[in-house]
KEMIRO-296761 format. One record per residue: x, y, z of N, C-alpha, C in turn. Coordinates in steps of 0.05 Angstrom, whole numbers, padded with zeros to 5 digits, always signed. Layout:
XYZXYZXYZ ...
This chain:
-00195+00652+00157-00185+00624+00159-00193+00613+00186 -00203+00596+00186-00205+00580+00209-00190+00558+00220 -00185+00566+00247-00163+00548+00258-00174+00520+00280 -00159+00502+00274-00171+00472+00296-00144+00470+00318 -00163+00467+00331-00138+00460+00359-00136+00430+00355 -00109+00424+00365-00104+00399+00346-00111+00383+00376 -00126+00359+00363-00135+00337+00386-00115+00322+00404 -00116+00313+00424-00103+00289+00443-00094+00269+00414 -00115+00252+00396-00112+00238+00389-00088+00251+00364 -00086+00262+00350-00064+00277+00328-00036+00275+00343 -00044+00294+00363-00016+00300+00378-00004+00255+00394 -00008+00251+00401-00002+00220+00411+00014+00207+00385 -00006+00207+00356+00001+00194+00334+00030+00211+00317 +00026+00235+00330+00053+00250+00323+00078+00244+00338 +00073+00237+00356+00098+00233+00372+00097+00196+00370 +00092+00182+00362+00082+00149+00357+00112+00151+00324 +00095+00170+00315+00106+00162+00289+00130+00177+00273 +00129+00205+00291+00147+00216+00289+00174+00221+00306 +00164+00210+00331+00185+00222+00354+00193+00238+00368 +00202+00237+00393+00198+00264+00403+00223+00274+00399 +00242+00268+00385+00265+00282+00377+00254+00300+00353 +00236+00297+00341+00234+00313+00313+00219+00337+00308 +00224+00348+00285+00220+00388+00291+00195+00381+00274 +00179+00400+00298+00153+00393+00292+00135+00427+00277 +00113+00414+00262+00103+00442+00259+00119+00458+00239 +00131+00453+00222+00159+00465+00208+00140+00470+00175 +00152+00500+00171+00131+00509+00145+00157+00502+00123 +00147+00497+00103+00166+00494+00081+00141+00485+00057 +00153+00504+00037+00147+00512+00004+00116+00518+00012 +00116+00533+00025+00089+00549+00033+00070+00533+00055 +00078+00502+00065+00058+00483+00072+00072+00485+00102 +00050+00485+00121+00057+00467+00154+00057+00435+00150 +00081+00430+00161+00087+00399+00159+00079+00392+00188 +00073+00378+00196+00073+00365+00223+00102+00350+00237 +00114+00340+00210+00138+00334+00234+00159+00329+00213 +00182+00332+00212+00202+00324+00201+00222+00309+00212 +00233+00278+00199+00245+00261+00221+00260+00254+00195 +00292+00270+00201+00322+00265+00179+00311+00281+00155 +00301+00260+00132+00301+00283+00106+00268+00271+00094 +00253+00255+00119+00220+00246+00113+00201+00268+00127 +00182+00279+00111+00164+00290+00116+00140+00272+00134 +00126+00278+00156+00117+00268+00174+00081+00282+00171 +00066+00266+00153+00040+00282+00161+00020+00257+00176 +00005+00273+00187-00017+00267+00205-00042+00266+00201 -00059+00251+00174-00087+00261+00167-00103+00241+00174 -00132+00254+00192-00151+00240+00212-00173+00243+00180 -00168+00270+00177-00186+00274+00163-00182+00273+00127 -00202+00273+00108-00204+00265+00093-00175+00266+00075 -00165+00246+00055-00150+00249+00046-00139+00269+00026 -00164+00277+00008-00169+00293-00007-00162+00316+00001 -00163+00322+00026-00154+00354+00040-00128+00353+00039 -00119+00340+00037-00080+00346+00029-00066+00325+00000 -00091+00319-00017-00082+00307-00034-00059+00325-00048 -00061+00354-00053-00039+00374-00077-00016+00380-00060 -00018+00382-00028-00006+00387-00023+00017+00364-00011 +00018+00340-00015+00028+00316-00009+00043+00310-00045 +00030+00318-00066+00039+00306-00094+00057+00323-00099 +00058+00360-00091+00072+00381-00099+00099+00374-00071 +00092+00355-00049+00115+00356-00041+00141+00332-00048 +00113+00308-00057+00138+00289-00058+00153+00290-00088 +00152+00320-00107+00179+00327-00123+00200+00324-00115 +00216+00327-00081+00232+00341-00068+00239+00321-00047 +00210+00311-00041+00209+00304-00008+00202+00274-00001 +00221+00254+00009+00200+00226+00017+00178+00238+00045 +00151+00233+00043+00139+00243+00059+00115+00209+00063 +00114+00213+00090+00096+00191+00102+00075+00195+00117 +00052+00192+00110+00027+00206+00108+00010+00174+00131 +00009+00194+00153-00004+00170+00173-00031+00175+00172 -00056+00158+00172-00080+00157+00164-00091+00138+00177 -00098+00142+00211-00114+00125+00224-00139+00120+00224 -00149+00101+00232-00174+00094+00229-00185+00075+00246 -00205+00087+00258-00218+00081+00287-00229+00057+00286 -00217+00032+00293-00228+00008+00297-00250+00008+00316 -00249+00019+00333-00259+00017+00358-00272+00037+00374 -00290+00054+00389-00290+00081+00391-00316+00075+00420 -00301+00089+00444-00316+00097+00467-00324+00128+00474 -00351+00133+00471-00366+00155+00473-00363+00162+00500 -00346+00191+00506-00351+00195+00541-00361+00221+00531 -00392+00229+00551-00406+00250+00551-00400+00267+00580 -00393+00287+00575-00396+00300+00604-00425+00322+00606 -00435+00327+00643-00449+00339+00640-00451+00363+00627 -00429+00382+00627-00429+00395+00608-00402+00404+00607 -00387+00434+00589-00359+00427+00588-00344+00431+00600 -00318+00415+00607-00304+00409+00630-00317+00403+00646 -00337+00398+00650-00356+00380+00677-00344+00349+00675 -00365+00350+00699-00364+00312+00705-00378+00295+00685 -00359+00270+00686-00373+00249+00663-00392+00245+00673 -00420+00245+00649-00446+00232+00660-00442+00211+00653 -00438+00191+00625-00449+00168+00620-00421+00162+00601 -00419+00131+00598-00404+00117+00574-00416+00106+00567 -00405+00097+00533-00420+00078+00528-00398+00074+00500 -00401+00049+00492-00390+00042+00454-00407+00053+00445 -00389+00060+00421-00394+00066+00394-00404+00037+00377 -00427+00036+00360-00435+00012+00350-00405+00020+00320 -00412+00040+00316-00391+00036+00296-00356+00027+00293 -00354+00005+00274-00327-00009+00278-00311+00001+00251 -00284+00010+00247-00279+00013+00224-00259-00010+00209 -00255-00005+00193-00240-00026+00178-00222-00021+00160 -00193-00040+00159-00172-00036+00148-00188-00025+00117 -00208-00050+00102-00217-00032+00074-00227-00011+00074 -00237-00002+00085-00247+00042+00089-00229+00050+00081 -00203+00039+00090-00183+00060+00059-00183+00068+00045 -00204+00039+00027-00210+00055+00005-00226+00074-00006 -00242+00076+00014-00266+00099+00010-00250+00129+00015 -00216+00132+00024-00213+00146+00024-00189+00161-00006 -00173+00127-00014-00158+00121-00039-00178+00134-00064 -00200+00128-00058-00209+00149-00088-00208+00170-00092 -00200+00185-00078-00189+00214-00079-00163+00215-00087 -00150+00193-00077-00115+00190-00073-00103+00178-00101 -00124+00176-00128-00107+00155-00145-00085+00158-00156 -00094+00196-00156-00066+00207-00174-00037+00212-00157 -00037+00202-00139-00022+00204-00109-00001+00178-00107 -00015+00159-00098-00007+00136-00086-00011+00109-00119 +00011+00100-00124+00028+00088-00110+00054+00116-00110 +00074+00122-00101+00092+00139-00114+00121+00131-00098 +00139+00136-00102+00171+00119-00095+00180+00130-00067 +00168+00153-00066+00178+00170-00043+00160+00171-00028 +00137+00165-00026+00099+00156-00005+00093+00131+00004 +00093+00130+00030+00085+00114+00044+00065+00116+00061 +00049+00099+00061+00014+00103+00065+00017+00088+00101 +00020+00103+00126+00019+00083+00147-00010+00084+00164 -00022+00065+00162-00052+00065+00172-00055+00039+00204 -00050+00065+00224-00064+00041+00243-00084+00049+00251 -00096+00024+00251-00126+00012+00260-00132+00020+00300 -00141+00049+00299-00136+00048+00338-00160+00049+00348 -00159+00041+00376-00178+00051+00391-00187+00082+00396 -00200+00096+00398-00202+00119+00413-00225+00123+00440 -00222+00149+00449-00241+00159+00469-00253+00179+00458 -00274+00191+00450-00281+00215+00430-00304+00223+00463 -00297+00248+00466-00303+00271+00494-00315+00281+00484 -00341+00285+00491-00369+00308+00481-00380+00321+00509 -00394+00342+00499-00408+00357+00515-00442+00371+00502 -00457+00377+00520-00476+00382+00505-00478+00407+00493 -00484+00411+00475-00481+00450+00452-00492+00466+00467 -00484+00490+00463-00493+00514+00472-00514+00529+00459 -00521+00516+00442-00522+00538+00414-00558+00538+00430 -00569+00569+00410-00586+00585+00419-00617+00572+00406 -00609+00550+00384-00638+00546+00366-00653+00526+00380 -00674+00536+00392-00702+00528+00410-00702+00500+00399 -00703+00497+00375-00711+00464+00368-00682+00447+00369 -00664+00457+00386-00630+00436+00386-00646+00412+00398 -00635+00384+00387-00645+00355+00403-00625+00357+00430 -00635+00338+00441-00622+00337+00467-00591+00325+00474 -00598+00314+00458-00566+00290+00445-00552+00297+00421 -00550+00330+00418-00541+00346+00405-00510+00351+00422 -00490+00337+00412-00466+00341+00427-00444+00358+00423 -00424+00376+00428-00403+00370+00407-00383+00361+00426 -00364+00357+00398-00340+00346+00411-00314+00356+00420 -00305+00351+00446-00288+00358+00459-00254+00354+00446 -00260+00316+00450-00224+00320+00437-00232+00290+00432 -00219+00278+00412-00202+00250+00407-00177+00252+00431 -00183+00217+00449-00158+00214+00455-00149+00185+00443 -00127+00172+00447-00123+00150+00440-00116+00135+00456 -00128+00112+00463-00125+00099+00475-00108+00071+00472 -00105+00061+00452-00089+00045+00440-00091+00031+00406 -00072+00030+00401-00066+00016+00364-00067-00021+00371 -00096-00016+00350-00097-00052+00350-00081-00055+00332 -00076-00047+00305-00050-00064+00279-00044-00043+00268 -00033-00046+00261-00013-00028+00241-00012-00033+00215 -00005-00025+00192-00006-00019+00166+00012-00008+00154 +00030-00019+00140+00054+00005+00119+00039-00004+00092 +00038+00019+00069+00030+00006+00046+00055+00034+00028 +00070+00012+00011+00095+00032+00002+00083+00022-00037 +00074+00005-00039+00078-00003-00068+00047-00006-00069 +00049-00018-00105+00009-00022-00108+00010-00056-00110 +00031-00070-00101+00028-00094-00090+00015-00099-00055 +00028-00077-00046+00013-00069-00014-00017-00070-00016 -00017-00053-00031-00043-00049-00036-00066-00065-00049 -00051-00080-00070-00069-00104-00081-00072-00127-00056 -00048-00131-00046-00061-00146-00020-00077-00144-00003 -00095-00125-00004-00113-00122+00021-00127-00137+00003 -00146-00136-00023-00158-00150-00035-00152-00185-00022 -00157-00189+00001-00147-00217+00003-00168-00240+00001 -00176-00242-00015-00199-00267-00027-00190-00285-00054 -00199-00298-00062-00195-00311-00086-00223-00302-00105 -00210-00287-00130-00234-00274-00143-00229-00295-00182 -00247-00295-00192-00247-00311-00217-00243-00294-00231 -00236-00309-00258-00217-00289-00278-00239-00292-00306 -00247-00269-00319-00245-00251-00306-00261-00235-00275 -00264-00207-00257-00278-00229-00241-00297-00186-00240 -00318-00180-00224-00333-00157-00227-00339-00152-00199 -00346-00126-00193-00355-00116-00166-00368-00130-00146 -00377-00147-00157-00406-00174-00137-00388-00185-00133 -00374-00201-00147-00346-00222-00138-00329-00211-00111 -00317-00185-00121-00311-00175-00097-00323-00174-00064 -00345-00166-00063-00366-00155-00049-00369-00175-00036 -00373-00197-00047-00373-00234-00034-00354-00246-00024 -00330-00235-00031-00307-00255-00026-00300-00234+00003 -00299-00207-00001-00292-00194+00014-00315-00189+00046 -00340-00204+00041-00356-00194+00056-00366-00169+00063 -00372-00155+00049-00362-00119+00052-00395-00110+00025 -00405-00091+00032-00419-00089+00013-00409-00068-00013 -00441-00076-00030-00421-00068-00058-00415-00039-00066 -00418-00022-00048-00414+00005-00062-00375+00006-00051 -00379-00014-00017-00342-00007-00019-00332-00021-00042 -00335-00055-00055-00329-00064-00079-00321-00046-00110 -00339-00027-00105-00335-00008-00130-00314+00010-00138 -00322+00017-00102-00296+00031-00100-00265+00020-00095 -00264+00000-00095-00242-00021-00086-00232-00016-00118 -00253-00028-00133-00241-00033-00165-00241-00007-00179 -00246+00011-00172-00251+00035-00188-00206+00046-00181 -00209+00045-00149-00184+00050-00140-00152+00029-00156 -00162+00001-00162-00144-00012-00171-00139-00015-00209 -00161+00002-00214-00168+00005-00247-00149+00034-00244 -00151+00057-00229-00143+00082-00228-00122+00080-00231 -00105+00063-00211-00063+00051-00209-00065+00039-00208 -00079+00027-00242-00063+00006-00252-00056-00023-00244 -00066-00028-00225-00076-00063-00211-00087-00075-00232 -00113-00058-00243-00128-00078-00254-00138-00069-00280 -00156-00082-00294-00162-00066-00328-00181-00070-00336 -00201-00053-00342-00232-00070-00349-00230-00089-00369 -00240-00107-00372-00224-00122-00406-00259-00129-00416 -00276-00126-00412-00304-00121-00424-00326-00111-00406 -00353-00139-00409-00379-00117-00393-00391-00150-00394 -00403-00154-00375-00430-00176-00362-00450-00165-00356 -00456-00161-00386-00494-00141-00389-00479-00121-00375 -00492-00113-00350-00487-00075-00350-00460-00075-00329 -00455-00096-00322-00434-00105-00298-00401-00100-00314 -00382-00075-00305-00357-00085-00314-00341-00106-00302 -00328-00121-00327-00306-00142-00315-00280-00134-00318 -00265-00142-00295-00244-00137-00290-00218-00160-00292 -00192-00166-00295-00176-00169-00300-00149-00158-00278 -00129-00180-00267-00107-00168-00253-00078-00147-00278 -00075-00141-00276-00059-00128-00291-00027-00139-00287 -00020-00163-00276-00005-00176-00270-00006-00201-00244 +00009-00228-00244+00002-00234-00230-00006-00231-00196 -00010-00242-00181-00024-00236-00158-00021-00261-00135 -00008-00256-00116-00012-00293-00107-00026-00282-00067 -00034-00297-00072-00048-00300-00043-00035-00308-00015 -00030-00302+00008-00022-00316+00029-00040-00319+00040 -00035-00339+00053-00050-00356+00073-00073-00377+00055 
């Protein structure tokens, strides 16, 4: 079994969301929890959702459990010369993430979320992601072959609670035609169409939405109740 030392950035979002009053690290019905705060289970996943999808469904029989799932708006590359050395260079990350990437992670999650006792909390943070250059022995390694040191966090641009699949139908926040298909989405949302697919594949899964035919090879879609817009 292989073990991860848990990052700057994990540990910060554990004490953010859990507190530093709460018993942390605590095994129960065979699982390590990250934090327990009164009678809510406290998890912490950076990484894919799918990696604790059985063990999040087998707990909330028993357990309200709140499953924090950040996602790097923002991200500063510090390289040191080598490890624990001195910083050589900074620089941004071109990559920006986005409140919808949820969903690229919700398709794993359909049989999960919505559920009475799960609450989905997603903030949008900054980080510092610490590299150094590899060690490793293969003659052809590139030069900008890094690895990585630690996530730290540097600060939470927004925040996110999603408890119901009305939460969740609201991120959808565009005006789409009835009935309306993946392109509609993709346009209204500005976003391209493979996240669209997955947007509707996720709201067809729980029940948001319902295919109700086909436009030539295109499915159409349908709300599965009403829907109203703010703003």
């Amino acid at each position: 079994m292989i073990f991860r030392m848990e990052t700057s950035l994990h540990r910060d979002l554990k004490l953010i969301y859990a507190g530093a009053d709460a018993r942390v690290e605590i095994r129960l019905a065979g699982y390590r929890i990250d934090a327990v705060v009164g009678d809510e289970l406290v998890e912490i996943q950076h990484g894919p959702l799918a990696a604790i999808r059985d063990k999040v469904r087998r707990l909330l029989k028993t357990h309200h459990v709140r499953v924090v799932k950040p996602i790097v708006a923002s991200k500063q590359l510090v390289v040191r010369g080598k490890r624990d050395g001195r910083v050589a260079r900074r620089r941004a990350s071109p990559k920006h993430g986005r409140l919808l990437d949820l969903f690229d992670e919700l398709i794993h999650f359909t049989n999960v979320f919505p559920h009475p006792r799960l609450t989905l909390e997603v903030p949008m943070v900054a980080v510092e992601e610490w590299r150094y250059p590899g060690h490793g022995r293969r003659r052809w390694r590139r030069p900008d072959d890094l690895q990585v040191e630690d996530q730290k966090l540097v600060g939470i641009e927004s925040q996110h609670q999603l408890s119901t699949l009305a939460d969740l139908v609201a991120l959808v926040a565009c005006p789409l035609p009835t009935p309306f298909h993946t392109g509609d989405i993709a346009t209204g949302l500005d976003i391209p169409r493979w996240l669209a697919q997955r947007i509707a594949y996720c709201l067809r899964e729980m029940g948001a939405a319902a295919a109700v035919g086909k436009q030539r090879n295109t499915w159409l879609y349908d709300w599965t109740e009403p829907r109203t817009l703010v703003g």
